[in-house]
C-alpha positions in Angstrom: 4.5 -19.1 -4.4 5.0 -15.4 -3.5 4.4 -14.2 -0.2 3.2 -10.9 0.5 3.8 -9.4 4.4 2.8 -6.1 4.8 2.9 -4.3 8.1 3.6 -0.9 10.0 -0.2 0.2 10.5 -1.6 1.0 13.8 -4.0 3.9 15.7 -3.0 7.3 14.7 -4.9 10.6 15.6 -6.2 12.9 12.3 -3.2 14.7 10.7 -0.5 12.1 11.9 1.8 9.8 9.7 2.1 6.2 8.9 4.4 4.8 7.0 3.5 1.1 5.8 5.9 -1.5 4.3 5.4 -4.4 1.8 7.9 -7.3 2.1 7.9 -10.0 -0.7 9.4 -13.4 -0.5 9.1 -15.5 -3.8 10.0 -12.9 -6.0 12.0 -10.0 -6.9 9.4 -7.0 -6.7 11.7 -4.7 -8.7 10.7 -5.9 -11.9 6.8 -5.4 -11.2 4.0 -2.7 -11.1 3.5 -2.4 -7.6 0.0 -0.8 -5.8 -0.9 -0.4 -2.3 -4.7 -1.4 -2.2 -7.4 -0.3 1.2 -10.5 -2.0 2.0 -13.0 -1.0 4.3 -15.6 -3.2 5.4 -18.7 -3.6 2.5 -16.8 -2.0 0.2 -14.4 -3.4 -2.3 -10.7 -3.0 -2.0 -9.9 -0.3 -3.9 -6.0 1.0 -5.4 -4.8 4.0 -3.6 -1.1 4.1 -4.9 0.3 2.4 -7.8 4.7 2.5 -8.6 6.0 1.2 -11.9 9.7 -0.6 -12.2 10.5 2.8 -13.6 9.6 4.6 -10.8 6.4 6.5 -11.7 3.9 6.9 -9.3 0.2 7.4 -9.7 -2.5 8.4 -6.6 -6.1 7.9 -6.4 -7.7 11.5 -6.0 -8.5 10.7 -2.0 -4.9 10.7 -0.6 -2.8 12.9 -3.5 -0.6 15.0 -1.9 -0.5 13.0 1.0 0.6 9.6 0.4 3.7 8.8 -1.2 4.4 5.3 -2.6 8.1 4.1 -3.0 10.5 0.8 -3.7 14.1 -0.1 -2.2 14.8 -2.7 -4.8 17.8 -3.6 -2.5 15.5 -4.5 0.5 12.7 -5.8 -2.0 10.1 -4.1 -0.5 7.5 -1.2 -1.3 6.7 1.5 1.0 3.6 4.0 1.7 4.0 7.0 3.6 0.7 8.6 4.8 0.7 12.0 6.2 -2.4 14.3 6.9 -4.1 11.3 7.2 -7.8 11.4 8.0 -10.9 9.1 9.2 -11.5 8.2 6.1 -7.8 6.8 5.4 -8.9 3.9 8.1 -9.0 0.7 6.7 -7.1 -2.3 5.9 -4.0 -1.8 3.7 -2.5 -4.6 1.2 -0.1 -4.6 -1.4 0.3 -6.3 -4.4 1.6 -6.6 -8.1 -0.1 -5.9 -11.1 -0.8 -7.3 -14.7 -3.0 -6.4 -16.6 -4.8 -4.3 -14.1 -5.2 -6.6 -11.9 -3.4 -8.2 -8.8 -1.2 -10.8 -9.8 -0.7 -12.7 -6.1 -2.2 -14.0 -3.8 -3.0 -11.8 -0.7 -1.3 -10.9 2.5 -2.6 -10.2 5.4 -2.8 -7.0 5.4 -2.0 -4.1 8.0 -5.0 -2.1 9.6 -5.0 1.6 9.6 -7.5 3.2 11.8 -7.5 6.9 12.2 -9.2 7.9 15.1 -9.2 10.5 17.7 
């Protein structure tokens, strides 16, 4: 059973930086498509940053420019560094492979991002 364990989220004022990580036991996350997913509450969680095993990245429109997604195969884990970030970054951040386009483990717990001043 994979484990997913994200964390690094927290209060941050408009225009400051986060930088989430994705920790995976279970598996080898190297070998996957990885996304970084936010949910907001009555909405459904949407993808906001996808990495293949190749390396190529791919934003939603909302945070391009801003977010970057990256992998240290070494560490096994996926990281999301938000800059510039705004109110409308806030919400709760997972990651997760994906097959097929869709996610392909069962969830973590997620890390909250609020963006607040």
């Amino acid at each position: 059973q994979v484990q997913l364990v994200e964390s690094g989220g927290g209060l941050v004022q408009p225009g400051g930086s986060l930088r989430l990580s994705c920790a995976a036991s279970g598996s080898i996350l190297s070998i996957y498509v990885m996304g970084w997913y936010r949910q907001v509450p009555g909405k459904q969680r949407e993808l906001v940053a996808l990495i293949t095993s190749g390396g190529s990245t791919n934003y939603e429109d909302s945070v391009k420019g801003r977010f970057t997604i990256s992998r240290d195969n070494a560490k096994n884990t996926v990281y999301l560094q938000m800059n510039s970030l705004k109110s409308e970054d806030t919400g709760v951040y997972y990651c997760n492979a994906r097959q097929s386009g869709r996610p392909l483990w069962p969830w973590g717990q997620g890390t909250q991002v609020t963006v607040s001043s």
